[in-house]
ROFI-39062 format. One line per field, with one value per residue (C-alpha): residue in one letter; x, y, z. Coordinates in steps of 0.5 Angstrom, whole numbers, always signed. Layout:
<sites>
resn	[a;...]
xx	[X;...]
yy	[Y;...]
zz	[Z;...]
</sites>
This chain:
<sites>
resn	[x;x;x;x;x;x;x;x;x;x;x;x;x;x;x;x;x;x;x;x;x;x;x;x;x;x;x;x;x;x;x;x;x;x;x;x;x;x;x;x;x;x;x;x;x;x;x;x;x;x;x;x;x;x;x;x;x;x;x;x;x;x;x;x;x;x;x;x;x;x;x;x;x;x;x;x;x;x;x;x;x;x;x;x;x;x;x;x;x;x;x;x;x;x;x;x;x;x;x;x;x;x;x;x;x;x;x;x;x;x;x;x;x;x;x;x;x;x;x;x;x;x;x;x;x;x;x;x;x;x;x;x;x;x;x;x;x;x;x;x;x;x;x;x;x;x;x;x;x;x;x;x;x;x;x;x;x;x;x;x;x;x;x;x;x;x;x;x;x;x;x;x;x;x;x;x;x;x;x;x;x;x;x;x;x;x;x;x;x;x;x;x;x;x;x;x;x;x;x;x;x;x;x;x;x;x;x;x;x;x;x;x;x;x;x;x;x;x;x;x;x;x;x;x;x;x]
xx	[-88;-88;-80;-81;-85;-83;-76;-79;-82;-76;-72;-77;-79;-70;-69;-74;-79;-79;-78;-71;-75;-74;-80;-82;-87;-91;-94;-101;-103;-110;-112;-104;-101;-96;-92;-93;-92;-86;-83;-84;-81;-75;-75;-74;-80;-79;-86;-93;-100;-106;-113;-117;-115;-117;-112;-106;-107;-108;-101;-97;-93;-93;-89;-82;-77;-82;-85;-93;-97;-105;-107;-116;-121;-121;-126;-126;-127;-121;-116;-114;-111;-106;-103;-96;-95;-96;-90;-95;-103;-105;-113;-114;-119;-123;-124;-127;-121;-116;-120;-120;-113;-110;-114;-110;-104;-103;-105;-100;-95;-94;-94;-98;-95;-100;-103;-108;-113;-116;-121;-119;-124;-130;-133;-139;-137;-130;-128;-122;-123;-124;-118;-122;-121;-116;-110;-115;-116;-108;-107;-112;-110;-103;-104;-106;-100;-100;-101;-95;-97;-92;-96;-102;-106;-110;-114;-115;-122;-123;-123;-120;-120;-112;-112;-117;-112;-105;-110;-111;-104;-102;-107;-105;-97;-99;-102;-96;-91;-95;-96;-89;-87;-89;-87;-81;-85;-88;-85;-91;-95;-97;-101;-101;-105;-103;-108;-104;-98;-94;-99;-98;-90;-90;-93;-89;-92;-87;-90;-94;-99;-98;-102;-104;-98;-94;-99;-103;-111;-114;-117;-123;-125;-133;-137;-134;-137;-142]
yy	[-125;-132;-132;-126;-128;-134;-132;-127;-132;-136;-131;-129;-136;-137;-136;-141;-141;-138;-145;-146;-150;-150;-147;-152;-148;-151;-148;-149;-150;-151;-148;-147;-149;-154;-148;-144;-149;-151;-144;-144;-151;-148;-142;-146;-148;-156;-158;-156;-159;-160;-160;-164;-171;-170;-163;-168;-173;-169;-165;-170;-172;-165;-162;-164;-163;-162;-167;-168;-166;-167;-161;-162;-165;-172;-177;-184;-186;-181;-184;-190;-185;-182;-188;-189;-182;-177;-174;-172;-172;-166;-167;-174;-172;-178;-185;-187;-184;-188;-194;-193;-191;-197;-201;-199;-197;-205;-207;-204;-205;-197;-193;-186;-181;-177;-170;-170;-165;-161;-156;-152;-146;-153;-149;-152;-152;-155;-163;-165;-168;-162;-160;-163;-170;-170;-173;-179;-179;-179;-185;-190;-187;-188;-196;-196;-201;-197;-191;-185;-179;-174;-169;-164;-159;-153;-148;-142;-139;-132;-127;-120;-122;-123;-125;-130;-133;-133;-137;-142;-142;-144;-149;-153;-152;-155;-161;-161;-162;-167;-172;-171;-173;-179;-180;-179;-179;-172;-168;-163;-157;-155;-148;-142;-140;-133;-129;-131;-135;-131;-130;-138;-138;-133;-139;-144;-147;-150;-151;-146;-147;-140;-140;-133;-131;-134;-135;-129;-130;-136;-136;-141;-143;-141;-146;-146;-138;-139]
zz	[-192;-189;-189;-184;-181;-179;-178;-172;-169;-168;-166;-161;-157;-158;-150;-149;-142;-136;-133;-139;-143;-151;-155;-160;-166;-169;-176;-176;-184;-184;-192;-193;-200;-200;-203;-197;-193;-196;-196;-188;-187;-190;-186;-180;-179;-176;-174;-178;-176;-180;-177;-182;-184;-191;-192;-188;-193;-198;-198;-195;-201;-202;-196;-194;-189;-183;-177;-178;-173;-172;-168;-170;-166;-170;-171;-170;-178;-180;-175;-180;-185;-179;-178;-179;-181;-174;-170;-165;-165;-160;-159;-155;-152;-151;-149;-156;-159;-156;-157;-163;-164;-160;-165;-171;-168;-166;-172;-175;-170;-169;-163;-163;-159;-156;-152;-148;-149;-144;-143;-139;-139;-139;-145;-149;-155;-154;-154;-149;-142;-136;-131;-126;-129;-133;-128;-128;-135;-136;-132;-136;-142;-140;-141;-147;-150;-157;-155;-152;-147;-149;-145;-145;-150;-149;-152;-148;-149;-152;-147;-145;-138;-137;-129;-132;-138;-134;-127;-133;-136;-129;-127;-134;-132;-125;-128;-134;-128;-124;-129;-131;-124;-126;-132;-136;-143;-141;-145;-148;-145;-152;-151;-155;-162;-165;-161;-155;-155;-151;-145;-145;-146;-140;-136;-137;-145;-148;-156;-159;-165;-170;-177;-179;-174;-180;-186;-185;-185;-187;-194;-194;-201;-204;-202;-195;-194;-198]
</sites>
């Protein structure tokens, strides 16, 4: 099922964006095996993303053949064990945060590349700096010597009002291309899970998230649904 369902989604992002832009599929593996996961990397799969920095860690030597992506909301006490070891850290979404990985990274004379989270439909129970902020944000987290901004990361709220999706897809896409404009390292609109990641590739995201899209549903151990 996994070899399917990844060879299916490769074929449908093959044409890339509207704006001829490659699609990059990220496979969120959050509660995935390093057998699953390593069946989805030799399907085709070239970039998986944890959410949590304990199951990164975990199966980091497990899994082969893959860049690694951060893709959870992350905490600064947790940004030492990333060190040295992400292709890209999707959820900068703080000052604190890129202080604290400025910190590390210079230590160990490494750069992170990083997205900046924004919350895009400024909902309470999710991190990133809101939209109207977010160009600002850019250019102080751009200065930071040990830190690469490669573009910006959403998630779009749960809604069945698609007028709502596509205005918000438009607007991270206007910010995308003005940072872009000023800088040649922007490279990323990462924007799109399995519940909508076509909506978002329609308007113009260039790397989507897929997890149940490629696993099916997540199986969450006991203690975790006791």
């Amino acid at each position: 099922m996994i070899t399917e369902n990844v060879k299916k989604a490769l074929a449908e992002i093959a044409g890339g964006n509207p704006f001829g832009e490659k699609i990059t599929l990220v496979a969120a593996t959050k509660t995935r095996t390093p057998d699953e996961i390593n069946e989805a990397i030799k399907a085709g799969v070239c970039d998986i993303g944890e959410n949590k920095v304990q199951e990164f860690t975990q199966k980091f030597d497990a899994v082969h053949g893959a860049n690694r992506h951060f893709i959870g909301h992350l905490q600064t006490n947790k940004v030492k064990y990333l060190i040295g070891k992400t292709y890209l850290i999707h959820s900068l979404d703080r000052t604190e945060l890129a202080d604290e990985l400025q910190k590390r990274a210079e230590k160990a004379n490494w750069t992170a590349d990083c997205l900046i989270e924004v919350n895009i439909g400024s909902e309470l129970s999710k991190s990133g700096f809101e939209p109207e902020n977010a160009e600002n944000a850019y250019e102080k987290l751009r200065a930071y010597p040990n830190l690469r901004i490669r573009g910006v990361m959403a998630m779009l709220p749960l809604s069945d009002d698609t007028a709502l999706l596509n205005a918000l897809c438009k607007k991270m896409r206007a910010l995308f291309e003005k940072l872009r404009e000023k800088d040649e390292n922007i490279k990323y609109l990462s924007m799109g899970m399995s519940g909508d990641w076509r909506l978002c590739v329609e308007n113009g995201s260039n790397m989507i998230r897929l997890g149940t899209s490629l696993f099916g549903p997540r199986r969450y151990p006991a203690a975790e649904n006791a």
